[in-house]
N, C-alpha and C positions, 0 to 999 in steps of 0.2 A: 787304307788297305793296300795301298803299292809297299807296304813295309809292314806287312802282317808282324814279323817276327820282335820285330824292335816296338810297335805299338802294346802289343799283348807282354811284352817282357817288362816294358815300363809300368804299366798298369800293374802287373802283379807284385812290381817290386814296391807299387806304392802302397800297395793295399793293406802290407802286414800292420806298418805302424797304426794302422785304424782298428785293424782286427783285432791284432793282440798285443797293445801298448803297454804290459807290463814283463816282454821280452828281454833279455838281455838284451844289456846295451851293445855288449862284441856284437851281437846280431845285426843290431841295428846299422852299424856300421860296417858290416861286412855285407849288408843288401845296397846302403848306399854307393860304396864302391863299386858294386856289380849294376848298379845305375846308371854312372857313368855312361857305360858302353852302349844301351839305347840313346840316351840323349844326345850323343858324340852324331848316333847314326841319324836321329832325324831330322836336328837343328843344323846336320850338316846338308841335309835338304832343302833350304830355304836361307840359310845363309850364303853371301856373297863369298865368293871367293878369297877375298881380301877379308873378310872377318872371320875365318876358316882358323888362324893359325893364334888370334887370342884367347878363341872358345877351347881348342885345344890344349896349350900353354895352361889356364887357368882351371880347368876339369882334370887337366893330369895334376894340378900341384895339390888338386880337393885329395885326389884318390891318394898320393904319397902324404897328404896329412891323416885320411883314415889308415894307413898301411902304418904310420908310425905312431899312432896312438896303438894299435893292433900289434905290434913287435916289439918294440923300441920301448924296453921297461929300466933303461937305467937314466937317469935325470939330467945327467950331464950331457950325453948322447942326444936323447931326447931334445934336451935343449938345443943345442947346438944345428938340430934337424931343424924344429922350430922358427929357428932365424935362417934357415938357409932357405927356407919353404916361405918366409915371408919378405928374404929381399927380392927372390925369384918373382914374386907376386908384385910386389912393387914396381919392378923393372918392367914386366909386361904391362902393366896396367897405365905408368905412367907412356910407354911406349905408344897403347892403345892411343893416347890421348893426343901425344905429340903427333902422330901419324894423319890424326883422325879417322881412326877406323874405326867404324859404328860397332858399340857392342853392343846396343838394342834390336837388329836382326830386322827381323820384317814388322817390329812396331813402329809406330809414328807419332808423330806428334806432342802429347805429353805424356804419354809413356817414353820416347824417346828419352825426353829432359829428364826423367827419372831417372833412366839408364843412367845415360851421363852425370849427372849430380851421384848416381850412387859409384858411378868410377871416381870422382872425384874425393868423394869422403873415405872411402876406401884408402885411397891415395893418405888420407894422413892417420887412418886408424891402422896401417902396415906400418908408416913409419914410426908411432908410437911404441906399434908392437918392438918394433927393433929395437928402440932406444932404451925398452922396460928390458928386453929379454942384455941387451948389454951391462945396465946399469945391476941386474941382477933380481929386479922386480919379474920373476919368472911365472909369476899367479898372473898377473895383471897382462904378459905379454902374450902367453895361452888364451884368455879371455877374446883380446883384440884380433890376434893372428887367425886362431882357429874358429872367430866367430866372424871377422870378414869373408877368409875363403870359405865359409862353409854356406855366409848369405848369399853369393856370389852363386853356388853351387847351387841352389834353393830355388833363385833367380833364371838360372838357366832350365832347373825341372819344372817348373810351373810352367816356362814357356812350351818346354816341349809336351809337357799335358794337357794345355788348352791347344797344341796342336792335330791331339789325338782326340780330343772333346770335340772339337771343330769337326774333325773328318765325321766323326759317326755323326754328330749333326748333318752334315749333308747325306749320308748313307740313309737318313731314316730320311728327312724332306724327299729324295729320289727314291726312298722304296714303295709298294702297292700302297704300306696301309698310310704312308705318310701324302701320296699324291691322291688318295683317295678323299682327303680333307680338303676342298677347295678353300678352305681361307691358307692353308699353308700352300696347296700348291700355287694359285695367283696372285701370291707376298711371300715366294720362298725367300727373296732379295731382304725382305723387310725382317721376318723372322729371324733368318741369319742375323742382320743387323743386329736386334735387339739382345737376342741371345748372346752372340760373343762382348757385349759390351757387359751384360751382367757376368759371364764367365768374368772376365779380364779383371771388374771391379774386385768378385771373391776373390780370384789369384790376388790381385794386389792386398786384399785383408788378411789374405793365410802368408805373404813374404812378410808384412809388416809384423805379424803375429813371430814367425819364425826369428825377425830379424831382432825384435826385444826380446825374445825366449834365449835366442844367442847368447846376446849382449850382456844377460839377467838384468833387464829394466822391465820385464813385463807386470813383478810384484810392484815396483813401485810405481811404474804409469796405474795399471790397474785399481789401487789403491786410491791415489788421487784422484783416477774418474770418478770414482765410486765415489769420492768423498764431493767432486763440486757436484757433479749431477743429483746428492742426497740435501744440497745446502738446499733448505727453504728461506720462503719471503711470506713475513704473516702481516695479516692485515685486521687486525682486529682476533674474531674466528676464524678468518681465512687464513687458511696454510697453503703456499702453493712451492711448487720444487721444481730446480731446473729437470729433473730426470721427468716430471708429469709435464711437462710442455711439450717435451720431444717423444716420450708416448703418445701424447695425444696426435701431435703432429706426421710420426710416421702410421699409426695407424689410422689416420681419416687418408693420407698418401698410400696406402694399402688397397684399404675401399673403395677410392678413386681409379688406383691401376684396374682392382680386381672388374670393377664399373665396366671401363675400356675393355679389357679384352673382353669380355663376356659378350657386351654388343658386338665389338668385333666376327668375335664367331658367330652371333644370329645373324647379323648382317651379310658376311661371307659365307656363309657355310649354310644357315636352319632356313634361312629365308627364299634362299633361290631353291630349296627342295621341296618346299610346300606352297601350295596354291592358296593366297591368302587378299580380300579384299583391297584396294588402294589407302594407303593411309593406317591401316591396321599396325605393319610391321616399324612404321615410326612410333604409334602408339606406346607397343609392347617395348620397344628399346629407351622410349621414353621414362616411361613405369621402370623398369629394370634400372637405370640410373637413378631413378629418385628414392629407390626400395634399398638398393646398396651403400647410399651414400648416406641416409637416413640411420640404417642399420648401421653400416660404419662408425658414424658420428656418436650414437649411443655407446656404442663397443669403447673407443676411443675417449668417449666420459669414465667410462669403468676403468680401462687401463691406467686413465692420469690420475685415477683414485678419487672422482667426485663423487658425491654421494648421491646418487639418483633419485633419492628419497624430495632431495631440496628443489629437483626439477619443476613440481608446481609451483614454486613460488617466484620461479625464476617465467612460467609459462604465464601465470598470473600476471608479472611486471610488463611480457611481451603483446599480453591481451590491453591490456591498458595503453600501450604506445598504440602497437593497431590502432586501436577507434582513437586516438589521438589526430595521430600522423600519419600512419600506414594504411589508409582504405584502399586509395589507388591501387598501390602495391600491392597488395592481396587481392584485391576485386581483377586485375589482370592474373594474378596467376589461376589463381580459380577459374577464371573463365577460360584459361589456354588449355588447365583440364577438361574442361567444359567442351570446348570446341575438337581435344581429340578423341574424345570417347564417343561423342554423338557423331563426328565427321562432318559436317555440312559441309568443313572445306578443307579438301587435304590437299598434305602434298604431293606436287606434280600438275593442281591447277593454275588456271591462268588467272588472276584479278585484273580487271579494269575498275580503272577507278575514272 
């Protein structure tokens, strides 16, 4: 909000492509170019000084590549723009690198390395570009040129949208209705935390997305996932598939998160506003975990495509180990139900033994 004007102009220049995706493409490229000039203004907020004049250098050579897609209708011309817009790109970029001036901005870590690794391929998908657009391969050198600077440019929006994502996230934690949730107001540090790391993760699946869409490798990766994740492994009757292991497994990871937070907010939030027995409120969060992840685990049989039908026979083979081997096992957890529902001994007491 110290930059109302460039936060809400970014946001609206993003928003068309969601709206209404089947716009002309001059459109499309004539709201990117007008994009620029927010991200110029915000990233120039938080970037170092020293990193000030590659972010420049590289966003003006995005906007003279949409200007000469937008003008520039004779081929020759065109071309000749194309290579002069990709050794300019090369020259800054290897420059960036000799210099060592950070083009990953206020990321760290391994985002940084990403950064850098993506200056570095950069580095030979420009030179490529030059060498096709020389040698006369001028399809192939549009592909590379105009799909490095434009990931590049992509790269720099995301940033500065997860910066505008970020602010309102602290705008709602510090407003009435957000400090009036005591689990966010006494872990706004922690909520922040977790939030921008899932932001940061989707930014990096919508650049990766953008960056094969570029490239035109999204049909053929696409294709291929589609194809190991469909390969199965039979076993007799059994049919089993990479893509039903990794449903299975993100959705019981689902039910677990969704597990967590839920206690979370009784814990923080339901718990300190109602006046409730000793022992009670672990009860209920206890029950609430075993209910979710229960439910989970069922959901996550469906998703990987079991037949739930088969579940007695498979509960039958579990009844038989039980009284085998499993009594202890069972006769503790039964009785730990046992003991929180009736309470003789909750927590918070002392035992001596």
């Amino acid at each position: 909000f110290a930059h109302p004007i460039s936060s809400a102009a970014l946001l609206a220049l993003v928003a068309p492509r969601l709206v209404y995706p089947g716009a002309p493409l001059a459109l499309f490229d004539l709201i990117r170019m007008m994009a620029v000039l927010p991200i110029i203004a915000l990233l120039g907020k938080v970037l170092a000084p020293r990193q000030l004049p590659s972010m420049y250098a590289l966003l003006g050579l995005f906007a003279l590549d949409m200007a000469r897609g937008l003008v520039d209708t004779q081929p020759f011309s065109s071309r000749i723009s194309l290579l002069v817009i990709a050794l300019l790109g090369l020259v800054v970029i290897i420059w960036t690198l000799a210099t060592r001036r950070d083009l990953a901005g206020s990321l760290e870590g391994a985002w940084a390395r990403v950064a850098h690794l993506v200056a570095r391929v950069s580095v030979v998908t420009l030179t490529a570009s030059i060498v096709a657009n020389i040698a006369g391969v001028v399809s192939l050198a549009e592909l590379l040129g105009e799909g490095t600077i434009t990931t590049i440019f992509v790269g720099f929006g995301l940033h500065a949208v997860l910066l505008v994502l970020l602010g309102l996230l602290d705008v709602i934690l510090q407003s009435p209705a957000g400090s009036g949730v005591r689990a966010f107001k006494r872990n706004a540090d922690i909520v922040r935390e977790r939030v921008s790391a899932g932001l940061y993760l989707i930014a990096l699946a919508a650049w990766l997305f953008a960056m094969l869409s570029l490239f035109r490798l999204w049909p053929f990766v696409r294709d291929h996932t589609a194809a190991l994740f469909s390969s199965s492994l039979s076993v007799g009757t059994f049919q089993i598939s990479l893509g039903d292991v990794v449903a299975f497994i993100v959705a019981l990871w689902i039910g677990t998160l969704l597990s967590r937070f839920i206690r979370f907010i009784l814990a923080e939030d339901v718990f300190t506003r109602v006046r409730l027995p000793r022992g009670v409120p672990a009860t209920i969060s206890m029950m609430v975990n075993y209910g979710i992840i229960t439910v989970a685990f069922f959901i996550a049989l469906a998703v990987a495509g079991f037949d739930l039908s088969r579940f007695a026979l498979i509960a039958g083979a579990l009844s038989v180990g039980i009284g085998f081997g499993l009594q202890n096992v069972v006769n503790n957890f039964v009785s730990g139900l046992i003991l929180a529902f009736e309470r003789p001994i909750s927590v918070g007491d002392s035992v001596e033994v």
